[in-house]
C-alpha positions as CSV (number, residue, x, y, z in Angstrom):
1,X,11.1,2.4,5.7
2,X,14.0,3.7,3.6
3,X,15.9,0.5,4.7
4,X,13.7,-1.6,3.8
5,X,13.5,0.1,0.8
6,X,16.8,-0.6,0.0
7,X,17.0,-3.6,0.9
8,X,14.5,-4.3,-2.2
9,X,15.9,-2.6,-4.6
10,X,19.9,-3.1,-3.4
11,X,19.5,-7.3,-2.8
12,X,16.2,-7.7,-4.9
13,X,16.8,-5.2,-7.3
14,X,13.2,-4.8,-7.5
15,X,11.8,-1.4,-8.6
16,X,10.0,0.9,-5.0
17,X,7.3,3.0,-5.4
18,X,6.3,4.9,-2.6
19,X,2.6,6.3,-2.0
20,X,1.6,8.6,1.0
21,X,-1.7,8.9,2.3
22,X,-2.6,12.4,2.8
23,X,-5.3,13.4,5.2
24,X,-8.7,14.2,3.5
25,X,-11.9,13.9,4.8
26,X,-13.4,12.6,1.3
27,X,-11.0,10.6,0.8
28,X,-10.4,8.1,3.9
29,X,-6.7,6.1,3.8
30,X,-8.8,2.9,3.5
31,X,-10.0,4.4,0.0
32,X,-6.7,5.9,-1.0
33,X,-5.1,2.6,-0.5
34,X,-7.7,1.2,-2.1
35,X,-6.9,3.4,-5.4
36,X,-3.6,3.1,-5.1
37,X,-3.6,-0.4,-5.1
38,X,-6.2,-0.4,-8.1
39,X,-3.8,1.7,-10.4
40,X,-0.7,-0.5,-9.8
41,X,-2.8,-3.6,-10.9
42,X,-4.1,-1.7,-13.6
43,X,-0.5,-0.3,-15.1
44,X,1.7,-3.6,-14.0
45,X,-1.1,-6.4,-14.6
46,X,1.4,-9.2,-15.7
47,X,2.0,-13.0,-14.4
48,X,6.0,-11.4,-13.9
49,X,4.6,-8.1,-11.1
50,X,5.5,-8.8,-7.9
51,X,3.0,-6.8,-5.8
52,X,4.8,-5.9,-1.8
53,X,2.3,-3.6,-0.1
54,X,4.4,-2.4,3.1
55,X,1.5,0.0,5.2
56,X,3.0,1.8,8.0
57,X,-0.1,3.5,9.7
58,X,-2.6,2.0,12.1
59,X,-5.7,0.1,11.7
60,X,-8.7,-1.1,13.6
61,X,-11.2,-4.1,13.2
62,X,-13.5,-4.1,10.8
63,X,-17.5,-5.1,10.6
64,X,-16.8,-8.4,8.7
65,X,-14.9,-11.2,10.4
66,X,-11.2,-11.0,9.7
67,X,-11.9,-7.2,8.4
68,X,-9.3,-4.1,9.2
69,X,-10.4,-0.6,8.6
70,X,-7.3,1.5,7.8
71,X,-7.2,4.3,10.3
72,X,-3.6,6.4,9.0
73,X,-2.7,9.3,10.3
């Protein structure tokens, strides 16, 4: 990750924010994504955001066609 990282804000010079999903058993990572996602839209809403979500955990299908289910840890 921390190349990549640098590679956006070395080359792109585009500002990184990093979030970590903890493990909670209230709080599942498809929610925390979820939220974390929601507050960036909701500080940086502007036509000039560039939004890169980069998730580095696992996933399984979803109920819905298309769907994912975050799985984390």
């Amino acid at each position: 990750m921390a190349k990549l990282e640098r590679v956006f804000q070395d080359d792109f010079h585009y500002k990184t924010v990093r979030k970590e999903l903890t493990e909670d058993s209230e709080r599942t990572p498809q929610i925390q994504v979820n939220k974390h996602l929601a507050d960036f839209v909701y500080d940086h809403n502007d036509t000039s955001t560039l939004l890169i979500v980069y998730y580095a955990g696992h996933g399984r299908p979803g109920e819905s066609k298309g769907g994912l289910n975050l799985a984390g840890y």
